[in-house]
C-alpha positions as CSV (number, residue, x, y, z in Angstrom):
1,X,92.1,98.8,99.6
2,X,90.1,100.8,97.1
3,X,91.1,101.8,93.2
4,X,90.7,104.6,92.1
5,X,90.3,106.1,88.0
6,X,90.0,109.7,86.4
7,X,90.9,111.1,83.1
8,X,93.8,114.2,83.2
9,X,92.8,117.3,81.3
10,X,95.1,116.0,78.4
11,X,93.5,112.4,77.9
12,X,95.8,110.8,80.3
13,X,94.6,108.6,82.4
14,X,95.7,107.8,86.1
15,X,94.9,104.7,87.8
16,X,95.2,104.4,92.0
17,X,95.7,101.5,94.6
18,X,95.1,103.1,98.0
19,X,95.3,101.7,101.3
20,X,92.2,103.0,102.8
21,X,92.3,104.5,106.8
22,X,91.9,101.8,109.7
23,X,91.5,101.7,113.3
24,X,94.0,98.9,113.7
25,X,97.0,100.7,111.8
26,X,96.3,104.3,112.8
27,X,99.9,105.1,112.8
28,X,99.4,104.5,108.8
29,X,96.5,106.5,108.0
30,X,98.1,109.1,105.9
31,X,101.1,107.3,103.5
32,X,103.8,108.5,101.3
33,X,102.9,108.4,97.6
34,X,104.5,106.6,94.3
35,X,103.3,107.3,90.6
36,X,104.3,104.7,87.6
37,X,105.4,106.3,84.4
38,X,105.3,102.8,82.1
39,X,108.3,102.9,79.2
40,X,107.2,102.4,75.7
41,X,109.2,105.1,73.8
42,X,106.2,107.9,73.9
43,X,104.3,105.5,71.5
44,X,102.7,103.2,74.2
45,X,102.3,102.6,78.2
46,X,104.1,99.3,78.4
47,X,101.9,96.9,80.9
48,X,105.4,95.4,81.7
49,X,106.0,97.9,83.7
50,X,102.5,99.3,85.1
51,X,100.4,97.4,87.6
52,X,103.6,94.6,88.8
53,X,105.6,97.4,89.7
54,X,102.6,99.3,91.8
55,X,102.0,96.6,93.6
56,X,105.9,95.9,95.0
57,X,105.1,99.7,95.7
58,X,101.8,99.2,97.1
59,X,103.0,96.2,99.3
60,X,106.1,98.0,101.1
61,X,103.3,100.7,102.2
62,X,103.0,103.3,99.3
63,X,99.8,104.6,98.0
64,X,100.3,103.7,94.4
65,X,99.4,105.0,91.3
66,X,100.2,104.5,87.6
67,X,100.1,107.2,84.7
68,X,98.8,106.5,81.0
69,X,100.7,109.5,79.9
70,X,99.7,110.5,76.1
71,X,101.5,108.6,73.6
72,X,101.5,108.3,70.4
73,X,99.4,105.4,69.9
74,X,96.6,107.8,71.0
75,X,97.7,111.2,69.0
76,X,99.9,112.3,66.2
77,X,103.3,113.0,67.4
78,X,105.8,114.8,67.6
79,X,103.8,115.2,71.7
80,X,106.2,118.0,72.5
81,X,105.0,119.2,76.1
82,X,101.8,117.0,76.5
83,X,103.3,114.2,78.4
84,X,105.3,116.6,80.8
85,X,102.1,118.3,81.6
86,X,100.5,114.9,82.3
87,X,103.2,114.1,84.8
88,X,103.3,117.1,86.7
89,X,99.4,117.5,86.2
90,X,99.0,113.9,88.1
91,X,101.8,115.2,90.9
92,X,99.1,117.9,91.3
93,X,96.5,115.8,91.0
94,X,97.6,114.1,93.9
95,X,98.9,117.1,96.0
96,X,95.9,119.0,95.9
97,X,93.9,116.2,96.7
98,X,95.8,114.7,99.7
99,X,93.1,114.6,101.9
100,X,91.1,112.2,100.0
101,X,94.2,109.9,98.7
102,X,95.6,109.9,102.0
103,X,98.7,110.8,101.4
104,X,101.2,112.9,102.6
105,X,101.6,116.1,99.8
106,X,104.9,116.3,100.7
107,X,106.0,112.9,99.8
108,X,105.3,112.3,96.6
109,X,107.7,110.2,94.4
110,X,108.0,108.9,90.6
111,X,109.1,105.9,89.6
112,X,109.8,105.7,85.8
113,X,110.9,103.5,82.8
114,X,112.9,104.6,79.9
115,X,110.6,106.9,77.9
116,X,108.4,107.0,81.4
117,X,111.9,107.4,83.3
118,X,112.4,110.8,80.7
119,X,109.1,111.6,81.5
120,X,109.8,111.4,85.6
121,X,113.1,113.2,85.3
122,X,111.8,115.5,83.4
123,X,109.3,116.2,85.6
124,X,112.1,116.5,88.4
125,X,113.8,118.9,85.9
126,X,111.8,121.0,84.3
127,X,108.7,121.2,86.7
128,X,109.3,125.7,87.0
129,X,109.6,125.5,82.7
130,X,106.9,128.5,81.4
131,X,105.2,125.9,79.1
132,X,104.1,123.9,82.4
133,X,103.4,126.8,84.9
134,X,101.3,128.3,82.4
135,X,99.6,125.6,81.2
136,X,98.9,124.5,84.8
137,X,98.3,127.4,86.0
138,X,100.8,127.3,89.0
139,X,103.7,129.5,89.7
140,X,105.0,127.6,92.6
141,X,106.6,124.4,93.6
142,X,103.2,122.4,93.7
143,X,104.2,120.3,90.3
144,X,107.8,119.3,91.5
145,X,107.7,115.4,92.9
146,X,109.7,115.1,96.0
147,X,111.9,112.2,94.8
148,X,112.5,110.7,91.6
149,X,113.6,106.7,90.5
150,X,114.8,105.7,87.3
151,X,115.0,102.1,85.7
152,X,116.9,102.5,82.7
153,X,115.8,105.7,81.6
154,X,116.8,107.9,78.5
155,X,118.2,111.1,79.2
156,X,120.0,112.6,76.7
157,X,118.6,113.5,73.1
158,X,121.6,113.1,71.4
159,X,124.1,110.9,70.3
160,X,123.2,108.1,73.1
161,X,119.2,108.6,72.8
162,X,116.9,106.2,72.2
163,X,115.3,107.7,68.5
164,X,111.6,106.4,68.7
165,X,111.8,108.1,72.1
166,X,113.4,111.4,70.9
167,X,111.3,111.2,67.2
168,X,107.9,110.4,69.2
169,X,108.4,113.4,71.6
170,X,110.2,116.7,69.7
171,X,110.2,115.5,66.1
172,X,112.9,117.4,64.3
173,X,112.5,120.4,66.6
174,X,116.4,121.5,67.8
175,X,115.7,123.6,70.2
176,X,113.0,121.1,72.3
177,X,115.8,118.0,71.7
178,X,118.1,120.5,73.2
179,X,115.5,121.3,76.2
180,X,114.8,117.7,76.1
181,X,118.5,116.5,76.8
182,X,118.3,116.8,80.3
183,X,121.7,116.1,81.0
184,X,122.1,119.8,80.1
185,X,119.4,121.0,82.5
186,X,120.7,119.6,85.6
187,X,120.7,122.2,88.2
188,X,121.6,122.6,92.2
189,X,118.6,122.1,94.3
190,X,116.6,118.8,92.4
191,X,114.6,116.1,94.2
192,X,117.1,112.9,95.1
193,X,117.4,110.7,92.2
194,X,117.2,106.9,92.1
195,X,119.2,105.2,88.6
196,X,119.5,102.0,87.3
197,X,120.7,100.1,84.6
198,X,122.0,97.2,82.8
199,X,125.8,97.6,80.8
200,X,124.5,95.8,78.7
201,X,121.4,97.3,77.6
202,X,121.8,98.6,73.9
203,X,118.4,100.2,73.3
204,X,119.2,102.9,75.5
205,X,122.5,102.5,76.3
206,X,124.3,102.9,79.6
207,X,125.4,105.9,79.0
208,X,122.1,107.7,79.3
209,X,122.5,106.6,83.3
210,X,125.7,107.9,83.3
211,X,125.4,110.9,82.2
212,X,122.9,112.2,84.4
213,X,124.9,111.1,87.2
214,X,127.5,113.0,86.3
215,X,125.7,116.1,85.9
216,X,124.0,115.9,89.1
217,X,127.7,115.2,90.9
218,X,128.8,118.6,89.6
219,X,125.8,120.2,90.9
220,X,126.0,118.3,93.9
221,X,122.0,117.0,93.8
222,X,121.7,113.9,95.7
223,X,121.7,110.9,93.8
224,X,122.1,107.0,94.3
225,X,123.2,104.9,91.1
226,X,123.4,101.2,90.5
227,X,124.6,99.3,87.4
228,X,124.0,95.6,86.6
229,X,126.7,94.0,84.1
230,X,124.0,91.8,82.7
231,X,120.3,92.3,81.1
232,X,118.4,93.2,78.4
233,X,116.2,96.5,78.2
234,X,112.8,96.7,79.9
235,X,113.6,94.1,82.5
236,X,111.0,96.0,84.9
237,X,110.8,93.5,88.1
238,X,113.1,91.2,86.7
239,X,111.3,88.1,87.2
240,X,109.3,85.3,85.8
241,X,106.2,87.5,86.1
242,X,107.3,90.1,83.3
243,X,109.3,87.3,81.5
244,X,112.6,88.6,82.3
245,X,113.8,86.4,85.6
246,X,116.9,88.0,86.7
247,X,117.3,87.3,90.3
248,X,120.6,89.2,90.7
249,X,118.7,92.3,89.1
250,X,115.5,92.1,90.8
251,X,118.1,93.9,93.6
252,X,116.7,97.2,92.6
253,X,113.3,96.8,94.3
254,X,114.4,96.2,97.5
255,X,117.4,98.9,97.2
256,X,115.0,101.3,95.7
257,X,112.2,100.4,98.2
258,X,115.0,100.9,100.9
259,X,116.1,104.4,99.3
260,X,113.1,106.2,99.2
261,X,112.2,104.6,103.1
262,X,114.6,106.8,104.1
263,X,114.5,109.7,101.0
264,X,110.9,109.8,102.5
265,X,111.3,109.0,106.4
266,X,108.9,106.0,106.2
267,X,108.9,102.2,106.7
268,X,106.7,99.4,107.6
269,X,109.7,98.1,109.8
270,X,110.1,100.5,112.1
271,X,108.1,102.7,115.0
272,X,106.4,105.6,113.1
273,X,108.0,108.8,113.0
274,X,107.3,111.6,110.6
275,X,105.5,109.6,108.0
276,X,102.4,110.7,108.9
């Protein structure tokens, strides 16, 4: 395994744990791809839920990498498009340079965190938006991830949003909260979604979930949800490690290990097919 570092145009900074190519393993040369978008409510990258959640990724197969999107700790907010263009910037990043991650460019998935799960479905959202195209200088589907998982993310900017998230990221601007309430932007034709959450979370509550699972039922965009009765808000691996053991919780991994497997076509457990 080697790590990998480099600074994003924007001061982000994105950090890789790659399984390198072997003689033994041929079959798993060339991997599927995960990026970690840490929550901290645009003001910080939480280490909660950075390097233990790349390596459950980076154990079930998954080059792994984790984004220090720009926050406000490091910049005057309100950030308004900055941390969109560092997500789809690193999903780029890591298509364009394939070869040398060995990865597969078209499996590349986000895995996301409250403010980092807004950031990762946003990404999934709002990839085609003028303010990223131009800025990136693409005009086709290169910054759109191919999947998309979300623990507890916020999702709406309005009555149910979390308000350092919302305040940290558009300020008082109307019309980006508006562009920024994603439940609104939900369209046919998205990358499958991964949700969870806890009922009982109350800094961003439930409903955030819920929403966008509604919106992408009447689109019909694939989704998979799961809610937990019990658990308090950034609960990433729910266990000892990030101080909030949950046993029954820590069911996400493995069910959101198991959906992208097969979002993806990949596994460690069976014979290779198209992973490569």
């Amino acid at each position: 395994m080697r790590t990998y570092e480099t600074t994003l145009p924007g001061g982000a900074r994105l950090v890789g744990y790659l399984r390198e190519p072997t003689v033994e393993m041929p079959a798993y040369n060339i991997r599927p791809a995960v990026i970690i978008l840490p929550s901290g409510g645009y003001s910080h990258c939480s280490n909660r839920e950075s390097d233990p959640v790349a390596m459950r990724f980076l154990a079930a197969g998954y080059q792994t990498f984790v984004l220090y999107y720009t926050v406000t700790d490091l910049r005057p907010g309100p950030l308004r498009w900055q941390p969109m263009l560092d997500a789809a910037g690193a999903v780029l990043l890591l298509r364009r340079h394939a070869e040398e991650f060995h990865l597969n460019p078209d499996k590349i998935a986000l895995c996301g965190f409250s403010a980092g799960g807004h950031l990762a479905a946003c990404a999934a959202v709002l990839w085609d938006q003028p303010e990223v195209q131009q800025a990136l200088g693409i005009t086709g589907t290169e910054a759109r991830p191919n999947a998309v998982a979300l623990g507890y993310p916020v999702i709406t900017m309005g009555q149910y949003t979390h308000a350092g998230s919302a305040r940290n990221l558009a300020g008082e601007d109307a019309d980006l909260l508006a562009r920024m309430s994603l439940e609104n932007q939900i369209r046919p034709g998205l990358p499958p979604f991964f949700i969870w959450h806890t009922v009982a979370d109350r800094a961003v509550p439930v409903q955030n979930s819920l929403m966008l699972a509604d919106a992408l039922e009447a689109y019909d965009d694939s989704y998979e949800l799961h809610l937990f009765a019990r658990g308090d808000h950034g609960s990433s691996t729910c266990n000892a490690e990030v101080n909030t053991p949950m046993p029954h919780n820590a069911a996400w991994l493995p069910l959101c290990i198991g959906w992208l497997n097969e979002t993806l076509d990949f596994s460690l457990d069976t014979a290779p097919g198209g992973q490569g």
